[in-house]
TORPA-4810 file (N, C-alpha, C, O; in nm, 3 decimals):
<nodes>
NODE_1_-1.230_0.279_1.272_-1.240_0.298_1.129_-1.172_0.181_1.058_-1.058_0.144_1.088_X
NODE_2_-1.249_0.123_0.960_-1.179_-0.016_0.848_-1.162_0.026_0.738_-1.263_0.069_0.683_X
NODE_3_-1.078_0.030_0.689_-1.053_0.016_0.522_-1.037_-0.064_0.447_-0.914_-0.073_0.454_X
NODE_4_-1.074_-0.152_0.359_-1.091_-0.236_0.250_-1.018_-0.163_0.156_-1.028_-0.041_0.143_X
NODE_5_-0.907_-0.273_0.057_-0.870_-0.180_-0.071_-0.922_-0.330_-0.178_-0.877_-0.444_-0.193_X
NODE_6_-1.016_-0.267_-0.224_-1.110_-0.318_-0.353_-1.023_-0.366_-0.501_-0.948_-0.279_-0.546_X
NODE_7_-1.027_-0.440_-0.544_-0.965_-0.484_-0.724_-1.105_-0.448_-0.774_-1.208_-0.481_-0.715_X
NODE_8_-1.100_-0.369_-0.902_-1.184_-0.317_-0.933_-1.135_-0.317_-1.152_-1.037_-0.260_-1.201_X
NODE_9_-1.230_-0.391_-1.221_-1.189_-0.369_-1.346_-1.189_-0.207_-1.377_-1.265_-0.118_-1.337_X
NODE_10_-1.089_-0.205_-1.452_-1.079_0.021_-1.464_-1.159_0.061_-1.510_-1.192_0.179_-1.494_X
NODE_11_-1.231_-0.040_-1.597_-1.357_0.013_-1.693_-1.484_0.106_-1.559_-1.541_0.215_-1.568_X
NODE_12_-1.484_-0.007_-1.441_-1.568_0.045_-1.344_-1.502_0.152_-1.238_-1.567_0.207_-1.149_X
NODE_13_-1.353_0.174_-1.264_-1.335_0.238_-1.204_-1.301_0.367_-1.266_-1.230_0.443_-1.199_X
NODE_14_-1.346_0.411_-1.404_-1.337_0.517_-1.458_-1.456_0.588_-1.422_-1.459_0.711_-1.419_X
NODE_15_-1.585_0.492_-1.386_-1.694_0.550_-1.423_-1.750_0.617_-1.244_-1.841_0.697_-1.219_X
NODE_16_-1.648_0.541_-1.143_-1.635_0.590_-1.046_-1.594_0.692_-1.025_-1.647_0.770_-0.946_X
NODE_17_-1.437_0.728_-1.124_-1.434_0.810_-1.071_-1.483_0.966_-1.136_-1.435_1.078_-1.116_X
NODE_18_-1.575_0.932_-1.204_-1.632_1.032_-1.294_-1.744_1.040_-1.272_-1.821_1.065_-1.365_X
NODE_19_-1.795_1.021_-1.129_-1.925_0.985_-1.057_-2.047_0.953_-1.129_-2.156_0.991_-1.087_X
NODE_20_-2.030_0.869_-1.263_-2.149_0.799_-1.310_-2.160_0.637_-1.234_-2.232_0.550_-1.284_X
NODE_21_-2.062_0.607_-1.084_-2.128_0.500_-1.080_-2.065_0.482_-0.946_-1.944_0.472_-0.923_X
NODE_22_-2.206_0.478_-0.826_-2.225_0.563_-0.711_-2.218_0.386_-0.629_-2.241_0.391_-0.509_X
NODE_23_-2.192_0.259_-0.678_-2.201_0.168_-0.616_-2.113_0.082_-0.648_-2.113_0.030_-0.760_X
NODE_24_-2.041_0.058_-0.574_-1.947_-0.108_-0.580_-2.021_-0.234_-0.511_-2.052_-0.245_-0.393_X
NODE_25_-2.038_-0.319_-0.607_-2.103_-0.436_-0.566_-2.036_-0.590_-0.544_-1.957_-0.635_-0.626_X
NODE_26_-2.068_-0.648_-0.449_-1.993_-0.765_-0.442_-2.078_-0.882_-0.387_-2.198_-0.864_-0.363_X
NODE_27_-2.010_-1.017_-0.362_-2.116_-1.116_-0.313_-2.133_-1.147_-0.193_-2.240_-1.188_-0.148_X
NODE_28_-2.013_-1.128_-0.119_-1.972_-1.128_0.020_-1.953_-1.024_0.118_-1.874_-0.933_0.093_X
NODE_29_-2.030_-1.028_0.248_-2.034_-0.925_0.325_-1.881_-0.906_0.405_-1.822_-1.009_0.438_X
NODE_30_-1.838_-0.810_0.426_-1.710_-0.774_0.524_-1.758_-0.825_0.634_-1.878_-0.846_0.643_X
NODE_31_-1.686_-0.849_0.721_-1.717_-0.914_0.857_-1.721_-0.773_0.978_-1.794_-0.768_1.077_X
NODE_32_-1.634_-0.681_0.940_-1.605_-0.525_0.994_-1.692_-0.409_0.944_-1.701_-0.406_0.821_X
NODE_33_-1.724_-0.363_0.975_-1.766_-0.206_0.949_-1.657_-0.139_0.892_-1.555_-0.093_0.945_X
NODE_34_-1.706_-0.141_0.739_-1.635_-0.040_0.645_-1.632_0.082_0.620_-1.727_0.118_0.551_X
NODE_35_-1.562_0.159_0.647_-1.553_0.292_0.626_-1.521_0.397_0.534_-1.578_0.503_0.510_X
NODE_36_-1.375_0.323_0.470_-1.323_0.352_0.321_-1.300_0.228_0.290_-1.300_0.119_0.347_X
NODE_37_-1.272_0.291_0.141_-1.225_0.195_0.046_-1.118_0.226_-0.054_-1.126_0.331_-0.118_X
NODE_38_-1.027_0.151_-0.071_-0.925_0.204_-0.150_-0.965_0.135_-0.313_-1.015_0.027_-0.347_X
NODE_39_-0.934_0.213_-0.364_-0.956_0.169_-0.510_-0.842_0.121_-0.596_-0.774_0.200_-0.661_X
NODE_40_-0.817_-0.026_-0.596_-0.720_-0.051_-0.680_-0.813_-0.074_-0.818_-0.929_-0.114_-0.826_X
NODE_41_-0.721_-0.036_-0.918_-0.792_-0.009_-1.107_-0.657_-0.174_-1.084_-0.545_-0.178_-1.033_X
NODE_42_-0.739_-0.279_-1.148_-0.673_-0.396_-1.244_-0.596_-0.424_-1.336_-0.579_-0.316_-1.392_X
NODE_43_-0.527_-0.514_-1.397_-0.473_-0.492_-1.507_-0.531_-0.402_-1.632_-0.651_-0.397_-1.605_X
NODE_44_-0.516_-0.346_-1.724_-0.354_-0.291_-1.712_-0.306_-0.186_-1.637_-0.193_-0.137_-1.649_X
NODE_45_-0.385_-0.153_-1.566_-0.338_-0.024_-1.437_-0.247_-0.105_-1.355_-0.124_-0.108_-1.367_X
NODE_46_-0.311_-0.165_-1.279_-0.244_-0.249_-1.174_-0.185_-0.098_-1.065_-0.067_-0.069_-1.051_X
NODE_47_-0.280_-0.037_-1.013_-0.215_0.048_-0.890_-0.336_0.088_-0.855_-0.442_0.068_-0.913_X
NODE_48_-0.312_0.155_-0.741_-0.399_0.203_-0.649_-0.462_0.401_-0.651_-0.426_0.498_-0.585_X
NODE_49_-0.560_0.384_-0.753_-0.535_0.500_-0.788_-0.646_0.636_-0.729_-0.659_0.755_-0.757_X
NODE_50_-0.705_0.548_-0.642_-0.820_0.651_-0.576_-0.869_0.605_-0.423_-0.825_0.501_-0.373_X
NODE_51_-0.941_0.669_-0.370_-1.061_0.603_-0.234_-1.181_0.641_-0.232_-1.235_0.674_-0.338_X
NODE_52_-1.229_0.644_-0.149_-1.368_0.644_-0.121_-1.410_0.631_-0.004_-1.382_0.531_0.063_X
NODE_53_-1.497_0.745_0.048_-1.616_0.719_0.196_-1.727_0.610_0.134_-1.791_0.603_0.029_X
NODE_54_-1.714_0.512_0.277_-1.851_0.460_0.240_-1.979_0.483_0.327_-1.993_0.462_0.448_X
NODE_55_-2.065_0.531_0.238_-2.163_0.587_0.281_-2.257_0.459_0.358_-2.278_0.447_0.478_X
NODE_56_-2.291_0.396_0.279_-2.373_0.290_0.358_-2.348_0.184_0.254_-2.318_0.195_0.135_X
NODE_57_-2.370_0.067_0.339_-2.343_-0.062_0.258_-2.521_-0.196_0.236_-2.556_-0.257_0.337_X
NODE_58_-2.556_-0.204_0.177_-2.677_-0.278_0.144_-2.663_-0.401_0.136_-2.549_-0.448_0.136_X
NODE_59_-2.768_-0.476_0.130_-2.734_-0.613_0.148_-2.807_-0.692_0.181_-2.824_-0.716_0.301_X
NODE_60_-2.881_-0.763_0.070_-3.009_-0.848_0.062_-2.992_-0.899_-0.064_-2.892_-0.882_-0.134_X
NODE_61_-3.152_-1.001_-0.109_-3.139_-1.064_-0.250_-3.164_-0.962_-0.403_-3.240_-0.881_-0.455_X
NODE_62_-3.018_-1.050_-0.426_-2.995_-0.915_-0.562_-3.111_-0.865_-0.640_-3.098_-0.746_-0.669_X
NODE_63_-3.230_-0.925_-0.686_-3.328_-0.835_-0.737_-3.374_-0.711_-0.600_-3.410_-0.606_-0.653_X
NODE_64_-3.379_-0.705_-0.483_-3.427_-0.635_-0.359_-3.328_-0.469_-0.409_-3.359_-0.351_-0.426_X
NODE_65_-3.183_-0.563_-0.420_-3.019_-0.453_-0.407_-3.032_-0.362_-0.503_-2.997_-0.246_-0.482_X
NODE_66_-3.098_-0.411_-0.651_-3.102_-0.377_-0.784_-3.202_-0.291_-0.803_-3.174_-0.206_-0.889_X
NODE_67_-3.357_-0.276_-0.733_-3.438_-0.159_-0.711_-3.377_-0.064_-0.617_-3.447_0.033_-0.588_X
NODE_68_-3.261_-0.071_-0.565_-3.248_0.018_-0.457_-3.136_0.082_-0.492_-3.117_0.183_-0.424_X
NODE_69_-3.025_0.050_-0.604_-2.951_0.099_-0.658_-2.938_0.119_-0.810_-2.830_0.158_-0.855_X
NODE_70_-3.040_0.095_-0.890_-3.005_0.057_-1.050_-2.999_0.195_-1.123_-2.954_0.215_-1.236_X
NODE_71_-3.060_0.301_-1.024_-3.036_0.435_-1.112_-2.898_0.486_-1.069_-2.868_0.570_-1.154_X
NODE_72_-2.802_0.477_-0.981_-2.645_0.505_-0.964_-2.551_0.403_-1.002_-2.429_0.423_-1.003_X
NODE_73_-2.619_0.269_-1.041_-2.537_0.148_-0.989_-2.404_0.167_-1.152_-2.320_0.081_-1.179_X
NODE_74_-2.417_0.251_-1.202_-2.305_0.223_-1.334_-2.311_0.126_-1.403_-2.207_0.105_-1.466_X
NODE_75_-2.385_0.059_-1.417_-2.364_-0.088_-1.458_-2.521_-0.100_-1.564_-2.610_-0.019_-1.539_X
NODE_76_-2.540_-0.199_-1.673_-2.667_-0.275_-1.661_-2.719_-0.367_-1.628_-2.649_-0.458_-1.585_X
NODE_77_-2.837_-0.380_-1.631_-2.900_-0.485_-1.554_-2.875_-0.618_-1.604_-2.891_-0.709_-1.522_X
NODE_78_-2.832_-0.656_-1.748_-2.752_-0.725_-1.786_-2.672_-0.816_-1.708_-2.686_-0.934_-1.675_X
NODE_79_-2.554_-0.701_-1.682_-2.432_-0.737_-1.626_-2.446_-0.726_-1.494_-2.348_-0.771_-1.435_X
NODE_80_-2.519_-0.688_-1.434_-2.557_-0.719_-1.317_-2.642_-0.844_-1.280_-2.609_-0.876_-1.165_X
NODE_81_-2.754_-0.942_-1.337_-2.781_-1.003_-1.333_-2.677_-1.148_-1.377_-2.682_-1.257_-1.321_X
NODE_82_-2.588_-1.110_-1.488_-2.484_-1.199_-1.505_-2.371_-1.269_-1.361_-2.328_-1.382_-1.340_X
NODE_83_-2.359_-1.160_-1.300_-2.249_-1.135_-1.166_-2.335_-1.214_-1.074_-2.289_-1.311_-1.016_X
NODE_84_-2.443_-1.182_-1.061_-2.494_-1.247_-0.937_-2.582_-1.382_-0.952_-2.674_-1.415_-0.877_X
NODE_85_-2.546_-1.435_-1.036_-2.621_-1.549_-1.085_-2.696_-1.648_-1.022_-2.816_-1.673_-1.025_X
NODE_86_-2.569_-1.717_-0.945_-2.617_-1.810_-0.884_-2.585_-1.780_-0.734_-2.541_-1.864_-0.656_X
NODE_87_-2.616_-1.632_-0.696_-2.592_-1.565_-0.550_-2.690_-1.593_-0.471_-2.699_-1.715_-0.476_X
NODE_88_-2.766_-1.555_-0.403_-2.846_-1.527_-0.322_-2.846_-1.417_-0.225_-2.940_-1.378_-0.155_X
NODE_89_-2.702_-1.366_-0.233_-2.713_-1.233_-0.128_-2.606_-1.136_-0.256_-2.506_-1.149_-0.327_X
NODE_90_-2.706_-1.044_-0.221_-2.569_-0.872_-0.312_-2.568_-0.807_-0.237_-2.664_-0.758_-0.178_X
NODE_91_-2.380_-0.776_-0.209_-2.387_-0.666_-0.089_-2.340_-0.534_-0.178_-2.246_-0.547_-0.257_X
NODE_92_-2.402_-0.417_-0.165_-2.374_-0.255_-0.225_-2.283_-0.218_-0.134_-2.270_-0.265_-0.021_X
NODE_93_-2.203_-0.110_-0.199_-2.112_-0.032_-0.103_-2.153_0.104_-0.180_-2.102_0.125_-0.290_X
NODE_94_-2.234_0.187_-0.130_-2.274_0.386_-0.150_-2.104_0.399_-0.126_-2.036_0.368_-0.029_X
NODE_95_-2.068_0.453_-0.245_-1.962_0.538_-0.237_-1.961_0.708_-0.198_-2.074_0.755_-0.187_X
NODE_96_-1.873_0.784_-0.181_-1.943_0.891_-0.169_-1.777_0.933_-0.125_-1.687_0.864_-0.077_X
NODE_97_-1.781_1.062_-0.161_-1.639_1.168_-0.149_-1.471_1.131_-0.181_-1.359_1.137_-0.128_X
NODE_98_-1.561_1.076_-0.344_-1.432_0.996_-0.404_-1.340_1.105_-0.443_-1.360_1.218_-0.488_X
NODE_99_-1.204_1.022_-0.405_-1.084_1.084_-0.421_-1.035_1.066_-0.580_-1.129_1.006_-0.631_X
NODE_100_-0.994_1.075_-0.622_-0.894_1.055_-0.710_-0.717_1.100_-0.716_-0.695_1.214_-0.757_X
NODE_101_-0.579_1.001_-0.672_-0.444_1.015_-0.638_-0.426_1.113_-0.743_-0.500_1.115_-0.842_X
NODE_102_-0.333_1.192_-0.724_-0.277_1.275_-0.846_-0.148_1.137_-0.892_-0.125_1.123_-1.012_X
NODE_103_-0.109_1.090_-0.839_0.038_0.990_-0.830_-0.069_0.836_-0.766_-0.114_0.812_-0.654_X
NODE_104_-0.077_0.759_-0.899_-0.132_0.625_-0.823_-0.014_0.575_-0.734_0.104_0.608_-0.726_X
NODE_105_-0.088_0.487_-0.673_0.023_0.412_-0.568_0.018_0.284_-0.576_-0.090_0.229_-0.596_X
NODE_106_0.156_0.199_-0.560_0.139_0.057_-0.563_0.108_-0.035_-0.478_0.105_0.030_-0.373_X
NODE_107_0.084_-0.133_-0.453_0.018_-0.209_-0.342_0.138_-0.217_-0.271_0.103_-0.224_-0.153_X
NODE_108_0.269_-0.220_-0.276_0.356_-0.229_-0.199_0.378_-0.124_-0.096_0.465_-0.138_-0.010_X
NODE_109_0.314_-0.036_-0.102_0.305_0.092_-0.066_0.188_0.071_0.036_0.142_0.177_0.077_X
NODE_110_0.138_-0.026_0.078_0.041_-0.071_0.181_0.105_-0.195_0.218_0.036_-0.270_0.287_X
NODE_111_0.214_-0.232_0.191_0.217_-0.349_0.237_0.181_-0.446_0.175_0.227_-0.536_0.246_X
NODE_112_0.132_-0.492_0.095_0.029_-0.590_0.000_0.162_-0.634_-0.119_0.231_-0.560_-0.189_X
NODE_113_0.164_-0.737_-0.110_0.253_-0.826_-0.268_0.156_-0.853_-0.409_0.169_-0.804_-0.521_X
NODE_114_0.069_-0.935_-0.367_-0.036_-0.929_-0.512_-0.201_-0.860_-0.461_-0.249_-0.826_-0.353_X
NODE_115_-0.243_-0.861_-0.582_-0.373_-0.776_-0.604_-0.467_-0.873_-0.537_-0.452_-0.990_-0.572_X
NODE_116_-0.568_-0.847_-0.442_-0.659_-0.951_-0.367_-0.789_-0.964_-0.461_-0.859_-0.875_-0.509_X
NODE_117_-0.798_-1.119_-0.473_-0.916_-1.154_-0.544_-1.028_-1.074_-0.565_-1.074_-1.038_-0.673_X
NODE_118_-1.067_-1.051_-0.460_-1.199_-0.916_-0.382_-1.167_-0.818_-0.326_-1.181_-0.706_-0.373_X
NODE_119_-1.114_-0.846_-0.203_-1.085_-0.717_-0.146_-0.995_-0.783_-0.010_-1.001_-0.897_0.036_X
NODE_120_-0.911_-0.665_0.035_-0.869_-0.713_0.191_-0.853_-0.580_0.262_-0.842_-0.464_0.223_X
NODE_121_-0.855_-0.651_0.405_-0.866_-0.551_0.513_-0.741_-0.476_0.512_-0.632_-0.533_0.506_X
NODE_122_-0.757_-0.322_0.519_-0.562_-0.222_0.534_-0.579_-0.211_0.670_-0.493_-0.158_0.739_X
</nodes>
């Protein structure tokens, strides 16, 4: 089992955790088989305030990713086309049996000093 703990703007991670938004998207594939994901919320949260099963992870050219997720993806197509601009690969992460901490937690609390650009392996 791998866990990834994700930086995530809160805006997207409100809507996670209020299950209007069933996909975390990024540009780069994990090298491991992901299993969870920890949800760090960004400034001004700055803590670690939820997780997540990952259900399955996708991963092809972002118009392919965007028919296959745009009715869960939380996002618009907008701002989704903005993100992946000059990509060529979008990888999805299916969230699924999100937690939400009663008590967020700080990254020090994993071990971790600052917030990772993308994401890193726990």
């Amino acid at each position: 089992m791998c866990s990834i703990l994700l930086s995530i703007n809160p805006q997207h991670v409100d809507n996670i955790l209020k299950g209007q938004k069933s996909y975390e998207f990024r540009k780069t594939l994990c090298k491991q088989k992901v299993d969870k994901i920890l949800i760090y919320s960004t400034s001004p949260v700055m803590k670690v305030v939820g997780e997540a099963e990952v259900e399955t992870v996708l991963k092809g050219e972002p118009d392919y990713i965007w028919t296959l997720t745009r009715k869960e993806a939380g996002i618009g197509k907008k701002f989704y086309d903005r993100y992946y601009e000059h990509s060529k690969l979008a990888v999805a992460f299916k969230l699924c049996n999100v937690v939400e901490y009663s008590k967020p937690k700080e990254l020090k609390d994993y071990g971790i000093n600052n917030a990772p650009q993308s994401f890193c392996y726990i």
